[in-house]
C-alpha positions as CSV (number, residue, x, y, z in Angstrom):
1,X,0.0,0.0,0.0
2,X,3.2,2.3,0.5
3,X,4.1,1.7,-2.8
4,X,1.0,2.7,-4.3
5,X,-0.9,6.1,-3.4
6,X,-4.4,4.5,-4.9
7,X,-4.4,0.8,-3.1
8,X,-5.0,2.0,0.5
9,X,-8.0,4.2,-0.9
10,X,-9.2,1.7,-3.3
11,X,-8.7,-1.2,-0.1
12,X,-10.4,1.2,1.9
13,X,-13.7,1.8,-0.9
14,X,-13.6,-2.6,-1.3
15,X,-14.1,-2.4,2.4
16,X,-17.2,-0.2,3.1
17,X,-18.8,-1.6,-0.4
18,X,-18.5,-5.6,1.1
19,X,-19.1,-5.3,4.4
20,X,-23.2,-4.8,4.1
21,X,-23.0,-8.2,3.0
22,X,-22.5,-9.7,6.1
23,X,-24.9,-6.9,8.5
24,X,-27.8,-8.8,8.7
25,X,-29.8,-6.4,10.6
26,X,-30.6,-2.5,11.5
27,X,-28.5,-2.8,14.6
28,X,-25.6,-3.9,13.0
29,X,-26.2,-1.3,10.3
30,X,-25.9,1.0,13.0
31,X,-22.7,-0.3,14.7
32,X,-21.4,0.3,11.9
33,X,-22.2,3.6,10.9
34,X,-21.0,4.7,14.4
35,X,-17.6,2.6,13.7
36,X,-17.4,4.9,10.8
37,X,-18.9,7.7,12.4
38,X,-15.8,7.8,15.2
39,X,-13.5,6.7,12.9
40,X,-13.7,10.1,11.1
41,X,-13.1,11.7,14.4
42,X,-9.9,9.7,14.9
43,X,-8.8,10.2,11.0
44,X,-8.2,13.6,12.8
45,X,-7.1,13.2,15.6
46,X,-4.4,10.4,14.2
47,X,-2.8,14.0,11.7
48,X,-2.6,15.8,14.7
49,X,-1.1,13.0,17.0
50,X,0.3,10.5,15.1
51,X,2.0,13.2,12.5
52,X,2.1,16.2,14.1
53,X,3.4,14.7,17.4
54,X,0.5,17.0,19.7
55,X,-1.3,15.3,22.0
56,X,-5.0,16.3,22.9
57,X,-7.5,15.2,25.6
58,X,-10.1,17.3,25.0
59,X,-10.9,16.6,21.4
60,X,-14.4,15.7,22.1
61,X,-15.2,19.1,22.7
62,X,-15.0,19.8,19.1
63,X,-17.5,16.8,18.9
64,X,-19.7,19.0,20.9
65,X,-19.7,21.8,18.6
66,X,-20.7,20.1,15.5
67,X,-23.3,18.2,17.9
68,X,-25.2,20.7,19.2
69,X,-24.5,22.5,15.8
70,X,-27.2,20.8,14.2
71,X,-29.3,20.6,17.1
72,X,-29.4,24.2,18.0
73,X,-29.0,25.8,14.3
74,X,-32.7,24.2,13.1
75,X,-34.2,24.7,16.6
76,X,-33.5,28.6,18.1
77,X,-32.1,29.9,14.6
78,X,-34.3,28.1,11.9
79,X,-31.0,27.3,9.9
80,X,-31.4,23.6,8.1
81,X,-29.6,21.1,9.5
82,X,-27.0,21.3,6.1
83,X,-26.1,24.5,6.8
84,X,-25.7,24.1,10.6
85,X,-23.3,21.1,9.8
86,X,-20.9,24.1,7.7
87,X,-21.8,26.6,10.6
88,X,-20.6,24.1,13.0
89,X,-17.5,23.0,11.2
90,X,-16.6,26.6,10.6
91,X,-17.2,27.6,14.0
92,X,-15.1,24.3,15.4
93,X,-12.1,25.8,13.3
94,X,-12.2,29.6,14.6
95,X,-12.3,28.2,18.1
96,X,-9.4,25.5,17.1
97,X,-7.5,28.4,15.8
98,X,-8.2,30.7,18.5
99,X,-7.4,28.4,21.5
100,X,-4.5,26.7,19.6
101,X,-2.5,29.7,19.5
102,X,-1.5,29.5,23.1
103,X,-1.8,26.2,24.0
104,X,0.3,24.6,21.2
105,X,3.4,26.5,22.1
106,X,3.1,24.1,25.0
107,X,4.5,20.4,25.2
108,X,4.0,17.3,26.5
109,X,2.0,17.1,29.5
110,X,1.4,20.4,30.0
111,X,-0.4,20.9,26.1
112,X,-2.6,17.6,27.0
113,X,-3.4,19.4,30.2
114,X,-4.5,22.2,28.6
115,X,-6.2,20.6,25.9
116,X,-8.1,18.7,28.8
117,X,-9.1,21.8,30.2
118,X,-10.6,23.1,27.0
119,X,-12.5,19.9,26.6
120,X,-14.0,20.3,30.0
121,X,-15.2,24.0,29.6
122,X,-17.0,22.8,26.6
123,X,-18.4,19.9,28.2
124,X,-19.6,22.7,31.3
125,X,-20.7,25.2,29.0
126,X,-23.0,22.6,27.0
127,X,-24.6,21.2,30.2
128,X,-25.0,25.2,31.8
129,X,-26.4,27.0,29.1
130,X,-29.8,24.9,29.5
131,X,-32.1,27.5,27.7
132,X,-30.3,26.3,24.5
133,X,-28.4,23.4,25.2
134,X,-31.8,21.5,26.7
135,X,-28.9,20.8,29.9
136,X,-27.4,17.7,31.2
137,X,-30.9,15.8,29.6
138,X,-29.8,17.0,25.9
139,X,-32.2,18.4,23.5
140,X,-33.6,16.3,20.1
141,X,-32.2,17.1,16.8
142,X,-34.1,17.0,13.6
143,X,-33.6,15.0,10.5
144,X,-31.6,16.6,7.8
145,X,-33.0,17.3,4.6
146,X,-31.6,18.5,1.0
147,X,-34.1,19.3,-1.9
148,X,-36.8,17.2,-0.1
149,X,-35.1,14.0,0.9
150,X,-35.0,13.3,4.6
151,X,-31.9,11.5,5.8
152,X,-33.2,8.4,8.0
153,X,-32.5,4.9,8.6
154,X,-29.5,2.8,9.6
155,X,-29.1,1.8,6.3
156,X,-28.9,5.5,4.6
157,X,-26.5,6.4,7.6
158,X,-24.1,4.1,7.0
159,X,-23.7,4.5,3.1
160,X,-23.3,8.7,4.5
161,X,-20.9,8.2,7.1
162,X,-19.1,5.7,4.6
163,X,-18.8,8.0,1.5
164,X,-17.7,11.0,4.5
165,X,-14.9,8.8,6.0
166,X,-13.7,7.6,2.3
167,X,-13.7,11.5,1.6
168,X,-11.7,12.1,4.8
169,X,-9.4,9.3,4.3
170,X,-8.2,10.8,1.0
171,X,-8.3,14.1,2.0
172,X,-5.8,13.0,4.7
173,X,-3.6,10.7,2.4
174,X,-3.4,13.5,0.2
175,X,-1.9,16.1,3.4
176,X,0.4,13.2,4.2
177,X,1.8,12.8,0.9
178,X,2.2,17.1,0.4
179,X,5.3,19.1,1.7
180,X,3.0,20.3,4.7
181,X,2.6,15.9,5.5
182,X,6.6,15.9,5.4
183,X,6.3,19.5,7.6
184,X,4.4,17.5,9.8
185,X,6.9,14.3,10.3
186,X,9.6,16.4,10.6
187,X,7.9,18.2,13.7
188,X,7.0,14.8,15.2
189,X,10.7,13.6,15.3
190,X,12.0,16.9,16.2
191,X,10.7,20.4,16.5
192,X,14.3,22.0,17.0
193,X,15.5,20.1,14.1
194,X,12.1,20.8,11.7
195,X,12.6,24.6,13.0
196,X,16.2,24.5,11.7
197,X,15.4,23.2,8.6
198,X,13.1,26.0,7.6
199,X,9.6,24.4,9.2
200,X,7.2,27.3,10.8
201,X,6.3,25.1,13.3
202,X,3.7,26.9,14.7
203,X,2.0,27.4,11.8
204,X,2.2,23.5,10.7
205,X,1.1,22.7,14.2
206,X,-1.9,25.2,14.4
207,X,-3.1,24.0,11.0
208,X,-3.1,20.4,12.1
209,X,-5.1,21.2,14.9
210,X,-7.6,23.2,12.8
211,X,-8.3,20.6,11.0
212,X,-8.7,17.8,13.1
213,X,-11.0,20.3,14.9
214,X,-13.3,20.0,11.4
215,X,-12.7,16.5,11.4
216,X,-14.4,16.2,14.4
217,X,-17.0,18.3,14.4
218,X,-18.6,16.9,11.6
219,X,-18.5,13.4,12.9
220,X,-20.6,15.3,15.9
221,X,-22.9,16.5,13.8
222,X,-23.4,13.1,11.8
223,X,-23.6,11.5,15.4
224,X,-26.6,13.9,16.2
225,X,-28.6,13.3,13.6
226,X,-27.8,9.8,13.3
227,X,-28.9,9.1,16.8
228,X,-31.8,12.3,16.6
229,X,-31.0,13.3,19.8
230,X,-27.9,14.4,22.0
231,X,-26.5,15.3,25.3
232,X,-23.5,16.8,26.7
233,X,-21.8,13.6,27.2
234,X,-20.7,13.8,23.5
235,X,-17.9,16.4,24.8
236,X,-17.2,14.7,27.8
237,X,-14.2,13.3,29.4
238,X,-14.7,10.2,29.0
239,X,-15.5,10.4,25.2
240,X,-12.2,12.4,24.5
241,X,-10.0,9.6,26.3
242,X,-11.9,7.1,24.0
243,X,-11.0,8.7,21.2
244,X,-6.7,9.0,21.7
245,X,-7.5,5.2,22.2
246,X,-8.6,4.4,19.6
247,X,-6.3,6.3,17.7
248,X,-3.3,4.7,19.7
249,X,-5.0,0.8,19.3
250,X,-5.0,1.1,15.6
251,X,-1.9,3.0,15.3
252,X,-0.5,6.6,15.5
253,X,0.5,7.4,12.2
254,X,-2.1,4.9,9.9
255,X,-5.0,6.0,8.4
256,X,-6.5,2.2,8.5
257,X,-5.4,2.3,12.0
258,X,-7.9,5.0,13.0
259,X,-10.7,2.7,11.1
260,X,-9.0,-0.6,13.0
261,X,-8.9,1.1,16.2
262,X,-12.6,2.1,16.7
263,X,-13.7,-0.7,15.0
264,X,-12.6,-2.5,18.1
265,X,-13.7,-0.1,20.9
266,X,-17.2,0.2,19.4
267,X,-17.6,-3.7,18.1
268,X,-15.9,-5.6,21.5
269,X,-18.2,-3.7,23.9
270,X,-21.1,-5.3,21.6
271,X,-19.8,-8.5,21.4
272,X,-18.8,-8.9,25.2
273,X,-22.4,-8.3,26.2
274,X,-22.9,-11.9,26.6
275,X,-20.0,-11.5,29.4
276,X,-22.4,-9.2,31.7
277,X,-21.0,-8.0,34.6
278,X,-17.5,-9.1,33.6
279,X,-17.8,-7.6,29.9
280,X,-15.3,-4.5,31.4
281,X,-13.0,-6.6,32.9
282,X,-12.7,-8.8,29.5
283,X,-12.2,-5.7,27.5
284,X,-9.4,-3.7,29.5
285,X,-7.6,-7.1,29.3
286,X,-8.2,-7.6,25.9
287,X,-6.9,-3.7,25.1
288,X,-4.1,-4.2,27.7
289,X,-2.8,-7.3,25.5
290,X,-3.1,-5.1,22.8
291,X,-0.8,-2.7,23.8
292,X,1.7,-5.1,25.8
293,X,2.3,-7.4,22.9
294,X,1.4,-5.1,19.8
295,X,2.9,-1.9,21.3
296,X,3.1,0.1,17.7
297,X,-0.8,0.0,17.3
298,X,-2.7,-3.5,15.8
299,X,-2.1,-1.8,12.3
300,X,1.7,-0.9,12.3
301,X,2.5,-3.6,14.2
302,X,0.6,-6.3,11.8
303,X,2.5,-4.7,9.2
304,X,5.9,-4.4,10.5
305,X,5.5,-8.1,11.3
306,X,4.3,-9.1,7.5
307,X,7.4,-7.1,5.9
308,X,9.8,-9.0,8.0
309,X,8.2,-12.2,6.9
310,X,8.2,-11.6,3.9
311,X,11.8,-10.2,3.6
C-alpha cells in the first residue's frame, strides 16, 4: 500500500462496499455507521497525534460543537440542519484556531493538560447554558433534509458516514503525501531540528489542529442526527480519552489504523455483552494485550511483522 498512493484508498472503498454483505440487521447497520462515524473523528485526531506529534484530551469538545450545531441551528435559529453542519465545522475551526494559538506553544504534558481543560469548559458550557443546550438531559435534533429527501435509517446512515470517511481518508492521504505531511513528520521527530530546517512550526502545528478540529466536528454533527438526539456527554471526558485510544490501538500514524482502532472499541463492547458484569473486565484485558504485545498499534505492528516475513 506504500508503494502505491491508490491501493489504500481503493482497499479502503472494497471495504465499506462488502461489508453490508455480512450486516444482517438495522442494529448492525448501525454499529457500523457509528464505527465509521468515530472513525472520522480519529482520522483527525491520528494527523494531529500520530503526524504532528501533539497530544489532545479534549478533542471531544470539538464533537460538541458540531453536535449541538445541528441541534441548535434548526431549533432557536431556523438554519437547516445542512447548513448548521458548515456553521458548526466553521465555528469548530475559529475556536481551534483561537485556543491553539497559546496552547500549542506548549509540550507534553502540559499541552494535554491544557487541551483537557478546554474539553471540559466545553463539556460545562453545554450542560449550563440549559435555555439552548436542553442541559445535562440534551435536547432532540431534527432529521436533515436536502431538496426534499430526509436522511433516516440505519441503512442511509451508513452508506453517508461511509462516502464522509472515504472522503476524509483521501483528503488526509493526500496532506500526508504534500510538503505540509513531510512538515508535519519532521515536527514529530524533532521540533528544533524541523525549525532548523526552515519548518514554521507553529504554523504546521496550528493547521493540524484546525483541521482535526473540522474532522471532528462533523462526525458530531453526523452522530446527532444519526442518533436524533444528544447530550452533553458527547464532549465529555470520558468520550475524549476514548478517542486518543482508539487512535493509539489502531496506530498513531495509519489511516486504516484510526478505522481498525474504533472498530474494536465500538464492536468488542457489543460482542462482550454476553459476558455481563464481567464484559469491562474482559475488555481492558483484551486492550491491555493489545498494547503489551502489539505496542506500535494493531495496524503498524501487523505490518511491520508481515514485511519481516516476507523479507
Amino acid at each position: 500500500m506504500r508503494r502505491h498512493p491508490l491501493a489504500l484508498p481503493a482497499a479502503l472503498t472494497v471495504l465499506v462496499a462488502v461489508t453490508p454483505l455480512f450486516l444482517a440487521s438495522s442494529y448492525h447497520y448501525r454499529i457500523a455507521a457509528l464505527v465509521l462515524i468515530f472513525a472520522l473523528a480519529c482520522l483527525g485526531l491520528n494527523l494531529l497525534m500520530g503526524y504532528a506529534g501533539q497530544i489532545s484530551l479534549g478533542h471531544a469538545g470539538f464533537m460538541g460543537i458540531g453536535a449541538y450545531a445541528v441541534a441548535i441551528g434548526p431549533a432557536h435559529l431556523g438554519l437547516p440542519s445542512w447548513l448548521s453542519l458548515l456553521a458548526g465545522a466553521a465555528l469548530s475551526a475559529l475556536v481551534a484556531f483561537i485556543v491553539g494559538r497559546p496552547i500549542l506553544r506548549l509540550k507534553r504534558h502540559y499541552l494535554a493538560v491544557a487541551t483537557l481543560g478546554f474539553g471540559l469548559l466545553i463539556a460545562i458550557v453545554l450542560t449550563n447554558e440549559a435555555e439552548f443546550t436542553g442541559g445535562p438531559d440534551g435536547m432532540a435534533v431534527e432529521r436533515m433534509q436536502l431538496f426534499g429527501w430526509t436522511a433516516k435509517g440505519t441503512v442511509t446512515w451508513y452508506w453517508i458516514s461511509a462516502i464522509t470517511f472515504l472522503l476524509g481518508a483521501k483528503l488526509a492521504l493526500n496532506l500526508i503525501d504534500s510538503p505540509t505531511g513531510r512538515a508535519l513528520r519532521a515536527i514529530h521527530d524533532g521540533e528544533v531540528a524541523a525549525s532548523v530546517l526552515g519548518v514554521d512550526v507553529a504554523r504546521k502545528k496550528l493547521a493540524a489542529f484546525v483541521l482535526a478540529a473540522v474532522y471532528a466536528s462533523v462526525a458530531g454533527s453526523y452522530l446527532a442526527l444519526f442518533n436524533g438526539h444528544i447530550t452533553p456527554d458527547v464532549a465529555g471526558f470520558l468520550r475524549s480519552i476514548e478517542l486518543v485510544a482508539m487512535v493509539v490501538l489502531g496506530g498513531m500514524g495509519s489511516i486504516l489504523g484510526s478505522l481498525v482502532g474504533t472498530a474494536v472499541l465500538v464492536v468488542l463492547p457489543q460482542t462482550l455483552t454476553v459476558l455481563h458484569d464481567y464484559e469491562h473486565m474482559v475488555l481492558g484485558l483484551i486492550i491491555i494485550c493489545i498494547m503489551i504485545f502489539l505496542r506500535e498499534g494493531i495496524v503498524p505492528t501487523l505490518a511491520a511483522a508481515l514485511g519481516a516475513r516476507r523479507s
